[in-house]
VORO-418479 format. One record per residue (C-alpha): chain; residue in three letters; x, y, z; residue number from 1. Coordinates in Angstrom, 2 decimals, always signed. Layout:
% residues N
   vexza   torba        xx        yy        zz   drenvo
       A     Ala         X         Y         Z      NUM
...
This chain:
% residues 71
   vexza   torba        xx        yy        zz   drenvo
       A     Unk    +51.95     -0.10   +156.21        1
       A     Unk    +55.06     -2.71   +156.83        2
       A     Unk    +57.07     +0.55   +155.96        3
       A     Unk    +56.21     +2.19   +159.03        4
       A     Unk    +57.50     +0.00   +161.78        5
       A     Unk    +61.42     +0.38   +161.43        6
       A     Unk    +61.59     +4.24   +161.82        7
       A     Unk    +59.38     +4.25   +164.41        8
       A     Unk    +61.22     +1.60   +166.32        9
       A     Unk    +64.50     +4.15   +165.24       10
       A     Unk    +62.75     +7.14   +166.54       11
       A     Unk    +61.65     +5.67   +169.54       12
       A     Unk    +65.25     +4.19   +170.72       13
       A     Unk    +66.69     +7.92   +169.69       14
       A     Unk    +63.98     +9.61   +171.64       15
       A     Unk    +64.88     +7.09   +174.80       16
       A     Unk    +68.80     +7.76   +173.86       17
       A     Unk    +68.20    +11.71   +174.13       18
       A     Unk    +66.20    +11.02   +177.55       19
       A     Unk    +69.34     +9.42   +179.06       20
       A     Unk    +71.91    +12.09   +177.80       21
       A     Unk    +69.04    +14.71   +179.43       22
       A     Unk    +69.25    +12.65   +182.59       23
       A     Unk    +72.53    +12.03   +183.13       24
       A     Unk    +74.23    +15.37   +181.81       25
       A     Unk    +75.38    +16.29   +185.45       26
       A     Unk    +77.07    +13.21   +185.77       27
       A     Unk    +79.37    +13.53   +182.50       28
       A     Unk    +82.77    +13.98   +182.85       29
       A     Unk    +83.93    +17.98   +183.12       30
       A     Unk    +87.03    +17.14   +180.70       31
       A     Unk    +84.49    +16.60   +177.90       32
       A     Unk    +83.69    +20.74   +177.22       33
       A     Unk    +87.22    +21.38   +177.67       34
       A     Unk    +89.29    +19.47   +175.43       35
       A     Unk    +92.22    +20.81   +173.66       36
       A     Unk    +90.96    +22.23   +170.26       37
       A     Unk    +87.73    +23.86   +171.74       38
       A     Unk    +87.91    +27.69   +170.93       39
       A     Unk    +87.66    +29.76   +173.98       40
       A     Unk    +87.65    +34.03   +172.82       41
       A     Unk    +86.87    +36.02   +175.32       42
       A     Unk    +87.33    +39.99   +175.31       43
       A     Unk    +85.88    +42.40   +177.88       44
       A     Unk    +82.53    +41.48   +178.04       45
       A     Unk    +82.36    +39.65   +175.05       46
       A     Unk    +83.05    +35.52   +175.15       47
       A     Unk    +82.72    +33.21   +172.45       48
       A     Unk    +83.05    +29.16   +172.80       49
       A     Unk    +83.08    +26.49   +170.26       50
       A     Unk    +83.25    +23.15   +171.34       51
       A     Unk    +85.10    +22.25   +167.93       52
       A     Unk    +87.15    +18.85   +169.45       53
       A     Unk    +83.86    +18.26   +171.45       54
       A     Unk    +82.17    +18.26   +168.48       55
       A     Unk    +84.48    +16.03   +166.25       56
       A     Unk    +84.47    +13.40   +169.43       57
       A     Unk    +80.95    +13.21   +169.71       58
       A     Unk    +80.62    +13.02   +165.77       59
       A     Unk    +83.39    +10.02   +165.90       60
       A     Unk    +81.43     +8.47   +168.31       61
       A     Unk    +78.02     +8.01   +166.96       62
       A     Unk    +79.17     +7.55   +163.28       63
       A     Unk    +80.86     +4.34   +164.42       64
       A     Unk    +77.71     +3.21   +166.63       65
       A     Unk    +75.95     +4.28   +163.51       66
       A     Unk    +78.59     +2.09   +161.38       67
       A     Unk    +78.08     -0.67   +163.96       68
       A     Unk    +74.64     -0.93   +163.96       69
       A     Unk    +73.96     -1.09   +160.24       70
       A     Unk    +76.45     -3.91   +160.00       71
């Protein structure tokens, strides 16, 4: 039963982490869908978009908090 405490106390603070993104996704900066690397296609009526910088950025980000919190 002493097993169960730490990733519950884990998936709470995500859960509460992925209620402030929710909340305050109008308020992040435009610049962060549109940064150099991102692959825009469009074609007629056809558009494709990969946020492939996006992605690495946000991937940089939470592998150091990740990195910072294990320490």
């Amino acid at each position: 039963m002493n097993n169960l405490g730490k990733p519950l106390i884990i998936m709470g603070l995500f859960l509460v982490a992925v209620g402030l993104v929710i909340s305050f996704a109008p308020k992040l900066p435009t610049w962060l869908g549109r940064l150099p690397g991102d692959i825009s296609f469009r074609r007629g009526n056809f558009s494709f978009y990969f946020p492939l910088a996006t992605c690495l950025l946000i991937s940089a980000i939470l592998s150091f908090i990740i990195w910072l919190l294990r320490k």
